[in-house]
FITOR-763467 format. One record per residue (C-alpha): x, y, z; residue number from 0. Coordinates in pm, 1 decimal. Example, Ala and Ser with C-alpha at 12.3 -4.5 7.8 and 13.67 -1.06 7.14 Angstrom:
residues 2
SITE       c1       c2       c3 lovex
SITE   1230.0   -450.0    780.0     0
SITE   1367.0   -106.0    714.0     1
//
This chain:
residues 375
SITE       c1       c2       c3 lovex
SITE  -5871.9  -9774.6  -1326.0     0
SITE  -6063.9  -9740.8  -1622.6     1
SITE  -6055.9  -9364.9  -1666.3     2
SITE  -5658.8  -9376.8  -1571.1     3
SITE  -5420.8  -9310.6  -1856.8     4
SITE  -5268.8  -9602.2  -2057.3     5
SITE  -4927.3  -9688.3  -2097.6     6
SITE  -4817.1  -9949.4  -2353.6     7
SITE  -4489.8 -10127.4  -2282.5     8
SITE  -4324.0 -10320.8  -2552.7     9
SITE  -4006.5 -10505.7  -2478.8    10
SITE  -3805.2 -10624.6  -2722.4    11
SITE  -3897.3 -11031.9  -2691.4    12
SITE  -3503.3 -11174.3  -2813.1    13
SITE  -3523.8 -11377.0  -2438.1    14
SITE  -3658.7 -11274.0  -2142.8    15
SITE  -3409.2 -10942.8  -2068.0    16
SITE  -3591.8 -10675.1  -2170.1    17
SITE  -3888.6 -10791.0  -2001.6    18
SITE  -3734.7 -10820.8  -1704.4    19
SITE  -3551.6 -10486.5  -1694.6    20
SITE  -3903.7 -10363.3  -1760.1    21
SITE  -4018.8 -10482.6  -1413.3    22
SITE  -3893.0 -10179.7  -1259.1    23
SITE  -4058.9  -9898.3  -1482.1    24
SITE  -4404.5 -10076.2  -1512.7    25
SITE  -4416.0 -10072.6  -1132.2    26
SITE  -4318.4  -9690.3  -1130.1    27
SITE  -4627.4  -9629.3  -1390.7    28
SITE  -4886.0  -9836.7  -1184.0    29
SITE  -4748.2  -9652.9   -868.6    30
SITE  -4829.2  -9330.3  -1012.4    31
SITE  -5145.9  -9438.5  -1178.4    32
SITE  -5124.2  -9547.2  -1505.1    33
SITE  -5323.7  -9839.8  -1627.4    34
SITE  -5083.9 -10065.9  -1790.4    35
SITE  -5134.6 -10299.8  -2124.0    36
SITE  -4840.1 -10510.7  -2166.0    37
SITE  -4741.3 -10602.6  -2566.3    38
SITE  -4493.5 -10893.6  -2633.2    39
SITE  -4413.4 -11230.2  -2764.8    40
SITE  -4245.1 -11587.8  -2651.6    41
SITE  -4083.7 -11614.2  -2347.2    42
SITE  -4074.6 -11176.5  -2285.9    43
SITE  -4468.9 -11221.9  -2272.4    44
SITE  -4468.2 -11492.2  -2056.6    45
SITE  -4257.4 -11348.9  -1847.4    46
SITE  -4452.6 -11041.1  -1779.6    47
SITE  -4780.8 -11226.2  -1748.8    48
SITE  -4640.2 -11374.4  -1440.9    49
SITE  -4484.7 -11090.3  -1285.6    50
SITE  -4840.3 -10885.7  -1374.8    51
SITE  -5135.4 -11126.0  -1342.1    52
SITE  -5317.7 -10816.1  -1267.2    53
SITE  -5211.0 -10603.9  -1641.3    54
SITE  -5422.5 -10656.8  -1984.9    55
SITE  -5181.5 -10848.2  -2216.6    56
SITE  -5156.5 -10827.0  -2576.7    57
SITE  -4974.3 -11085.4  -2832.5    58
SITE  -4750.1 -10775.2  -3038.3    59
SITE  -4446.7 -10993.1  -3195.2    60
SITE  -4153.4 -10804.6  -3304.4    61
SITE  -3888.4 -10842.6  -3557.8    62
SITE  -3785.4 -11197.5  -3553.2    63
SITE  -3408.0 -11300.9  -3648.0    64
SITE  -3287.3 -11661.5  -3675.9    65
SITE  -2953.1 -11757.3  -3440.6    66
SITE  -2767.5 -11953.4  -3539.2    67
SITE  -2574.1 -12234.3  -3357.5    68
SITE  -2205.3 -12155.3  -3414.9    69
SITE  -1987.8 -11866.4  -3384.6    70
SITE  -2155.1 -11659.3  -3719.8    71
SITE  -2386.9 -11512.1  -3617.5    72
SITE  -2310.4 -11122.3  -3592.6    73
SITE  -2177.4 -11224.5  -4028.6    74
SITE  -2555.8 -11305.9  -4062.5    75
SITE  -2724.3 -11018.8  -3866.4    76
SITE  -2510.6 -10783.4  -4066.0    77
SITE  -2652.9 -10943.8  -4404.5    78
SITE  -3004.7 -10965.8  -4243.4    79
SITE  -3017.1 -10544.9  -4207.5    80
SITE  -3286.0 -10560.3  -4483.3    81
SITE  -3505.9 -10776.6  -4300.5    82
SITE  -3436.3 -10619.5  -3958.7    83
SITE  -3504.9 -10275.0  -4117.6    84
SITE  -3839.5 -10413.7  -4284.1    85
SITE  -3920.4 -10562.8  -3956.3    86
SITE  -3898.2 -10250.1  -3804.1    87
SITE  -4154.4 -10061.3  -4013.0    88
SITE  -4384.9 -10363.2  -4023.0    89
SITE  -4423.9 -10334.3  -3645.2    90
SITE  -4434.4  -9969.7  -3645.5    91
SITE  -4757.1  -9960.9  -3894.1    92
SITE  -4903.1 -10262.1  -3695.7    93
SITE  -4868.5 -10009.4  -3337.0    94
SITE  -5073.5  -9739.4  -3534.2    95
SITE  -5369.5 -10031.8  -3499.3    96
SITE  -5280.4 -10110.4  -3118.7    97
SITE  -5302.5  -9725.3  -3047.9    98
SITE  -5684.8  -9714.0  -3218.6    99
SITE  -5740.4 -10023.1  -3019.1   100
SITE  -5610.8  -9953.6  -2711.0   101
SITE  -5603.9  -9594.0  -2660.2   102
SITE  -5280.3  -9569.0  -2465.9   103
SITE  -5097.6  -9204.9  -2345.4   104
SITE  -4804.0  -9375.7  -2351.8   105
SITE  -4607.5  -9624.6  -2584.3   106
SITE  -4270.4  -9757.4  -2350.3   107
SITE  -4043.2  -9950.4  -2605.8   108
SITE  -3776.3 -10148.5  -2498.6   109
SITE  -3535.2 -10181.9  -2765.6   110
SITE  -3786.8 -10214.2  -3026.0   111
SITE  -3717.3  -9924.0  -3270.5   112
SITE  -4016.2  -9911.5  -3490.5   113
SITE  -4292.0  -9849.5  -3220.8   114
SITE  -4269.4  -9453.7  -3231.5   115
SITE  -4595.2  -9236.8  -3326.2   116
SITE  -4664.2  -8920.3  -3394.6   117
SITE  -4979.3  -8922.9  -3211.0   118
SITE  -4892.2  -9016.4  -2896.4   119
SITE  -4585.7  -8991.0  -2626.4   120
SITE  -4318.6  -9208.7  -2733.9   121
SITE  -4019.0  -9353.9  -2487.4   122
SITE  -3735.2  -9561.0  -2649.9   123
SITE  -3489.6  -9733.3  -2354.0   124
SITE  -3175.7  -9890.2  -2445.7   125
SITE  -2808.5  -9926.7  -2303.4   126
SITE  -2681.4  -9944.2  -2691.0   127
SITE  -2665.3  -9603.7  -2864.7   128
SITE  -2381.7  -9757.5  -3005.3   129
SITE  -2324.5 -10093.4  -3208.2   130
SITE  -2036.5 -10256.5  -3267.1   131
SITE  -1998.1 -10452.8  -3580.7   132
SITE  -1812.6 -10766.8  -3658.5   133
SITE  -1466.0 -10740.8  -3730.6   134
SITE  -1461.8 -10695.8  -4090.7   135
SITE  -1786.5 -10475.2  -4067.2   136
SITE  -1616.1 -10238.4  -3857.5   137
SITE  -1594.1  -9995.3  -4115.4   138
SITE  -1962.1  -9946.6  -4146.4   139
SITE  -1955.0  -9863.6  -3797.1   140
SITE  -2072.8  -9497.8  -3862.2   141
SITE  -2319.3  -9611.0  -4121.0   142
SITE  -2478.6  -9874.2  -3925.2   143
SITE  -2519.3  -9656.6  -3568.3   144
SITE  -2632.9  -9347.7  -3812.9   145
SITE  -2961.0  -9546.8  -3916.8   146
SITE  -3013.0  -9647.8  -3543.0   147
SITE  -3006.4  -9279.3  -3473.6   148
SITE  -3197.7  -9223.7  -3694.7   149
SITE  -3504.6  -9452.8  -3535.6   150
SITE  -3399.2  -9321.3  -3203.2   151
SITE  -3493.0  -8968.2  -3304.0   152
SITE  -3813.7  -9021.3  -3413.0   153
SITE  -3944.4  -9102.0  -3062.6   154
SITE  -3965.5  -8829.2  -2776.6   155
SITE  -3749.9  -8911.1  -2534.6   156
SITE  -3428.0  -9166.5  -2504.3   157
SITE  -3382.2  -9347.4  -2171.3   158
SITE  -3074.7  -9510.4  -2079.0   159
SITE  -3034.4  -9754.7  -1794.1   160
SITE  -2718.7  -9655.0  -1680.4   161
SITE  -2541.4  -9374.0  -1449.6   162
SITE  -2404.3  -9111.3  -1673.0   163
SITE  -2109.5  -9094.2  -1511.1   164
SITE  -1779.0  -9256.7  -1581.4   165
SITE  -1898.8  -9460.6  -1850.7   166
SITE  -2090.4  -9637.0  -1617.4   167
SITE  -2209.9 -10028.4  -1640.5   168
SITE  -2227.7 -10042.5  -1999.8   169
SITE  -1897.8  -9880.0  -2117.8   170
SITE  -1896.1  -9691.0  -2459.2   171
SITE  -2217.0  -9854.2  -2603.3   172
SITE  -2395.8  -9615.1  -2345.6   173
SITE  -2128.4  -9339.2  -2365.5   174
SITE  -2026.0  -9296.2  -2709.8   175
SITE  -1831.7  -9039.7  -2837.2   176
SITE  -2060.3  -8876.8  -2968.6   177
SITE  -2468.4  -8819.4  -2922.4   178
SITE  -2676.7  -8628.9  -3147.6   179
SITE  -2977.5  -8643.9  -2964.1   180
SITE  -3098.4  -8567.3  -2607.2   181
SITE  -3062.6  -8891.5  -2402.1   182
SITE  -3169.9  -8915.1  -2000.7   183
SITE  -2983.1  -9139.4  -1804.0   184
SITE  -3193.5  -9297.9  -1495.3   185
SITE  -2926.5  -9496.6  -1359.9   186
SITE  -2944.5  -9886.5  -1354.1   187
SITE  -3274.7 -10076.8  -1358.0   188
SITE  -3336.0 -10371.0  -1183.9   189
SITE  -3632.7 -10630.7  -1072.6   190
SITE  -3475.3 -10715.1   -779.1   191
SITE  -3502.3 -10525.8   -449.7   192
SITE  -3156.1 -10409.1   -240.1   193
SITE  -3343.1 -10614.6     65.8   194
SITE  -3179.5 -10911.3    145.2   195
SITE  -3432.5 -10997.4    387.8   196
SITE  -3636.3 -11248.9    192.8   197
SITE  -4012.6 -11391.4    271.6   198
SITE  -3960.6 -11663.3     62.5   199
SITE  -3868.1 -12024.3    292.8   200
SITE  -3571.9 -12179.8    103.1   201
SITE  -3304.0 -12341.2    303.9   202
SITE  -2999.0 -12145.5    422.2   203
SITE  -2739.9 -12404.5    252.7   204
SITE  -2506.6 -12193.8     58.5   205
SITE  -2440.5 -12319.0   -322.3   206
SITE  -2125.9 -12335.5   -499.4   207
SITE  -2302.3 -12188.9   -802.6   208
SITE  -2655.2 -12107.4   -972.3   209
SITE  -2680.2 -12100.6  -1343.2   210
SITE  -2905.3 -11877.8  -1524.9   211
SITE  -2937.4 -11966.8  -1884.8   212
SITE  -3117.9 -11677.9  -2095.8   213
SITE  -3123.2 -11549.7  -2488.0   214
SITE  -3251.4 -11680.4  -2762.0   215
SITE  -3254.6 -12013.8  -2935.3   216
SITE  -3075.9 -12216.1  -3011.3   217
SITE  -2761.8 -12073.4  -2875.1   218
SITE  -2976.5 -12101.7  -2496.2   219
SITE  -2989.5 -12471.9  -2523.5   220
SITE  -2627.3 -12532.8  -2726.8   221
SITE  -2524.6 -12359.2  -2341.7   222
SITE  -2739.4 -12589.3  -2163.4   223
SITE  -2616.5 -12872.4  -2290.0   224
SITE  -2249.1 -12816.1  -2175.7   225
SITE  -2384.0 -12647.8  -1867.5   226
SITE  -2521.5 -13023.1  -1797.4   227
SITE  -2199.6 -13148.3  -1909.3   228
SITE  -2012.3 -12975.1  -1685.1   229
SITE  -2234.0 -12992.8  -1375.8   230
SITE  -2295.6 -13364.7  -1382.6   231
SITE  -1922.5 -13510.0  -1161.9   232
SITE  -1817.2 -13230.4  -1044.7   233
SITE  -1875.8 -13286.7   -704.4   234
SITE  -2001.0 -12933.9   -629.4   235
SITE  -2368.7 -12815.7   -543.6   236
SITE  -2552.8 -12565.8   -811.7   237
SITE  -2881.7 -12448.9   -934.4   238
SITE  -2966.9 -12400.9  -1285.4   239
SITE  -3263.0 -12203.6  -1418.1   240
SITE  -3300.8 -12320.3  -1736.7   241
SITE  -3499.9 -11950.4  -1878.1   242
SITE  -3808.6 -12141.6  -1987.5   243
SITE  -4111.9 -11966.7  -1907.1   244
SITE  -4343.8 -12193.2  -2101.6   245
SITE  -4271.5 -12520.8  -1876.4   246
SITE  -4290.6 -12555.3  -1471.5   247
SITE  -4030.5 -12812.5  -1428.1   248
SITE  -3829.3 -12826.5  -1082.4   249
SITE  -3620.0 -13170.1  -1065.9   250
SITE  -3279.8 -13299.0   -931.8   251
SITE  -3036.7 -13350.0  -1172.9   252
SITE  -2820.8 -13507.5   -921.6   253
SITE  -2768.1 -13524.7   -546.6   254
SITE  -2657.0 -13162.1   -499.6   255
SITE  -2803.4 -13032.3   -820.4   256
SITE  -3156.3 -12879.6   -859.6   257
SITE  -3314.1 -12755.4  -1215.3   258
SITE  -3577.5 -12532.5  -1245.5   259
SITE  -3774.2 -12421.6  -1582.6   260
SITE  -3795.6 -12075.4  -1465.2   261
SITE  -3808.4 -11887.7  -1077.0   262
SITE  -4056.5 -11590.0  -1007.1   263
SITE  -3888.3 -11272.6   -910.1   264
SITE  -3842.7 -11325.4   -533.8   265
SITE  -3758.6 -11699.8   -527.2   266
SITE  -3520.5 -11609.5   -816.9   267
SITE  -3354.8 -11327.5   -571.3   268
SITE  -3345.1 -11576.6   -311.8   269
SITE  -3153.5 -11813.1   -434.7   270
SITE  -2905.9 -11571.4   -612.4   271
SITE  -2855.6 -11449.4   -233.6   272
SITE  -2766.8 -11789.3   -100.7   273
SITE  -2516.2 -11903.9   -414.7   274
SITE  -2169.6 -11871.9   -439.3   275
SITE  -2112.3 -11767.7   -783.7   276
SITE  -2372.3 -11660.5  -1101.1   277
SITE  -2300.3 -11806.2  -1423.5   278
SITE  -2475.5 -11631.6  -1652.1   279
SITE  -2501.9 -11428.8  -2024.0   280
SITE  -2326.2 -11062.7  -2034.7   281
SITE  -2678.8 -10951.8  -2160.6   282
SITE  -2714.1 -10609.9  -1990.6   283
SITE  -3041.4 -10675.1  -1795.6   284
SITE  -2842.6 -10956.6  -1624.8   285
SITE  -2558.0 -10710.8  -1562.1   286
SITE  -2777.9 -10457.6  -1403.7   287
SITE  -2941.4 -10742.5  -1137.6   288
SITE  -2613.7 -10867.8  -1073.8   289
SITE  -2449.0 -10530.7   -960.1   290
SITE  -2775.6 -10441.7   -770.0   291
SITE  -2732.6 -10808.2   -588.1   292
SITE  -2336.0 -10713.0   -520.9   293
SITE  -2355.0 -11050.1   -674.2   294
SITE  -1994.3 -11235.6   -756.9   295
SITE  -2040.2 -11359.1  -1144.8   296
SITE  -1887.7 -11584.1  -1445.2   297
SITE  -2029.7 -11442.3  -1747.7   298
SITE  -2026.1 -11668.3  -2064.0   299
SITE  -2086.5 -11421.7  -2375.6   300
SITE  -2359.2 -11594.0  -2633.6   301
SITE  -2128.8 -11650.6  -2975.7   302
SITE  -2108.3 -11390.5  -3200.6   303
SITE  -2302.8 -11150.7  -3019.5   304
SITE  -2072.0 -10845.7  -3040.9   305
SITE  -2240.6 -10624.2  -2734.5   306
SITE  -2211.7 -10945.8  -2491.3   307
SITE  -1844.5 -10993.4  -2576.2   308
SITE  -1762.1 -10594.9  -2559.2   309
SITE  -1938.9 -10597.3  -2220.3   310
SITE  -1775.1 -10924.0  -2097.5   311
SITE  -1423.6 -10767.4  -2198.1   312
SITE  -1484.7 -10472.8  -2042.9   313
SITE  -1600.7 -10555.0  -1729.8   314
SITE  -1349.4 -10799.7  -1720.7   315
SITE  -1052.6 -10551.7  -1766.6   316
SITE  -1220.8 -10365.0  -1502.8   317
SITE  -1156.2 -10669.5  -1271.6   318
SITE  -1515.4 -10682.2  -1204.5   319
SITE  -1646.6 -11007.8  -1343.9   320
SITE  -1442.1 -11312.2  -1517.1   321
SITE  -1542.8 -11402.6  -1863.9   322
SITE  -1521.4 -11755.6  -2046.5   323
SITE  -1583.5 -11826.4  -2392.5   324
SITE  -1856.2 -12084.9  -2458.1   325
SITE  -1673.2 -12303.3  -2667.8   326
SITE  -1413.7 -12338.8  -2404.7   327
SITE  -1590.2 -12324.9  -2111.4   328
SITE  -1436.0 -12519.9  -1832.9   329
SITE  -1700.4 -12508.0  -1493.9   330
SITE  -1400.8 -12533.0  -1247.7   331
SITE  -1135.3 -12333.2  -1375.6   332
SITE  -1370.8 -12044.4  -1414.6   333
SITE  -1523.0 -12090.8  -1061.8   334
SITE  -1169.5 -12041.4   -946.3   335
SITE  -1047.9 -11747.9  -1153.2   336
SITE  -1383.5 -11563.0  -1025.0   337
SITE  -1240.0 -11559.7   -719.6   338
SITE  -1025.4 -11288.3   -823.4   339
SITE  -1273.3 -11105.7   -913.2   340
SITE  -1462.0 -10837.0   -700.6   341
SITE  -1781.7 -10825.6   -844.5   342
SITE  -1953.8 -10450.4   -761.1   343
SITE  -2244.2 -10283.8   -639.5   344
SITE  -2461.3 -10022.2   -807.7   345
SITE  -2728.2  -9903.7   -594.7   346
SITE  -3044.6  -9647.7   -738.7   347
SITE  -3287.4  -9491.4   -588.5   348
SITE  -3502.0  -9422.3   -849.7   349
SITE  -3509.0  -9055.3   -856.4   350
SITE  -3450.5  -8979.4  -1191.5   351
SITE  -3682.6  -9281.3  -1319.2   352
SITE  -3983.7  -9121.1  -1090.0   353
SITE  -3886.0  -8794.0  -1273.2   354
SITE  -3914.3  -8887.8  -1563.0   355
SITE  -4250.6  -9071.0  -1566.5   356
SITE  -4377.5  -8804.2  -1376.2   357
SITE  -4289.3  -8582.7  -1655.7   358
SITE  -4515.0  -8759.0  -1871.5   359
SITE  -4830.1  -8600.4  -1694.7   360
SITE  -4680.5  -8276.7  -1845.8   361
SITE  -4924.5  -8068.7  -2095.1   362
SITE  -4718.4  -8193.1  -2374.0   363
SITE  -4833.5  -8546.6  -2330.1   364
SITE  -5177.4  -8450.5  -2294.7   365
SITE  -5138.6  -8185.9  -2608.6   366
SITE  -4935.4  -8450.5  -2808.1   367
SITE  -5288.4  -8707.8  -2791.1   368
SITE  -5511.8  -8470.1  -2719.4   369
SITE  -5745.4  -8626.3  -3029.2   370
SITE  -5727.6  -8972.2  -2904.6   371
SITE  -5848.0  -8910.6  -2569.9   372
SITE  -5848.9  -9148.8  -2258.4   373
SITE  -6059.6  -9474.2  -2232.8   374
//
């Protein structure tokens, strides 16, 4: 594999989402023969490092932002924009060193809009070509998703995990009114397989609910602790995943309650098969495993974060999923009001994923780093 082309794949590292909608597409490149070099931080890293024991891995942190605990924090991210925008150039000059380093025909970024080059082939993926604003920032709505454009644009191609019809999964923040730049569309993305036949030995009891807990601190744990809250009297029998990559815990937390630190892919899948109802975060990559499951869900949008509470709203109007807020989160009630609910299924075959990879053999890659060569 030595003499294979390089790929570098950079997901975003705000939780483990982006790294796990990357499953899918790092498969696709080591099916068709690329060598891959995976580039993260935190939790997104470790992630990846157990899903590809096999891939080099590379410490590459991104632009860090600081949550914050209550309901504020899409006021702060809109005063951070310097700091986001410097973080974004920072990691862009630091990828000109990984590409002397590593040598890659490829740079995959996941949501992470400084790592374009001019050197080599450059794929940006993301569901949000549009941002919405707080509600008294709404007016620098154009000016806002203008700048993102303009970082979009400077990388070769655009992929969007979504079907391009009918607004799809993701609603207007992957259809917006208006595009000026070529985007492809290659459907929803998941790591879990449409197989419901499962190799891993679990028993066959059938759980009220599973939580998933996922994002970034410390709203993750703030939804932990009422998840524990809740759980703990209820009577009912759950599993919560926790999202912690860095720890290997698997305990009771009562009689009919199990906690794990984190699952592997197919245990993960597993279990989601043999629960009642997900609780989980809107975040998009849980969206797209859900509806490739045909998997019932409560989602619980993290505070402030605009896209998660457009996307719970509008899947909820669709009478898809029922939302909850955090803050009023009642485990019960919103058991039974998901009930009502139909969940959905959104099955992919891939096509237009393998198409587009297999593109990337095209002369234009090879004329585009024809100076850097191949390890």
């Amino acid at each position: 594999m030595s003499n294979s082309p390089a790929v570098l794949v950079c997901p975003l590292d705000w939780g483990i989402g982006h790294a796990t909608r990357c499953v899918p597409v790092i498969r696709k490149f080591i099916e068709i023969g690329y060598r891959v070099i995976l580039a993260a931080d935190g939790r997104a890293l470790d992630f990846l490092k157990i899903e590809f024991p096999g891939c080099k891995t590379i410490h590459f942190p991104g632009v860090k932002i600081n949550y914050t605990a209550n309901r504020t924090f899409a006021w702060k991210i809109f005063f951070l924009a310097p700091v986001l925008l410097y973080g974004i150039f920072k990691e862009h000059f630091q990828l000109k060193k990984l590409i002397l380093s590593q040598r890659p025909s490829v740079v995959f970024s996941d949501n992470r809009y400084g790592l374009w080059s001019k050197d080599v082939k450059s794929i940006f993926m993301t569901h949000q070509l549009m941002v919405i604003p707080p509600g008294g920032f709404r007016i620098f709505s154009g000016l806002i998703n203008s700048i993102l454009h303009f970082f979009i644009r400077k990388f070769d191609e655009c992929w969007i995990p979504d079907n391009e019809i009918q607004q799809g999964l993701a609603g207007l923040l992957s259809h917006p009114l208006k595009i000026s730049f070529p985007v492809h569309y290659v459907g929803t993305i998941s790591r879990f397989s449409v197989d419901k036949n499962s190799s891993i030995s679990v028993s066959e009891k059938i759980f009220d609910f599973m939580v998933i807990l996922s994002g970034p601190e410390p709203q993750r744990t703030v939804f932990e602790r009422i998840i524990f809250q809740k759980v703990k009297g209820s009577g009912l029998s759950g599993l919560i995943v926790r999202g912690r990559t860095e720890e290997s815990e698997e305990r009771d937390l009562t009689e009919n309650i199990r906690v794990f630190s984190h699952l592997e892919t197919k245990r993960m899948q597993e279990f989601i098969r043999i629960s009642k109802i997900v609780i989980c975060r809107p975040g998009y990559s849980s969206l797209m495993d859900l509806v490739t499951l045909g998997k019932n869900a409560v989602l619980v949008p993290t505070p402030g974060q605009t896209e998660q509470e457009y996307l719970a709203r509008y899947l909820m109007e669709k009478k898809i999923f029922f939302s909850m807020a955090q803050w009023n989160f009642d485990l019960l009630y919103a058991l039974e009001m998901a009930r009502n609910f139909s969940g959905m299924v959104m099955s992919n075959d891939y096509q237009l994923l393998d198409e587009r990879i297999k593109s990337l053999f095209s002369s234009d890659l090879s004329e585009k780093n024809h100076h850097l060569g191949t390890e």
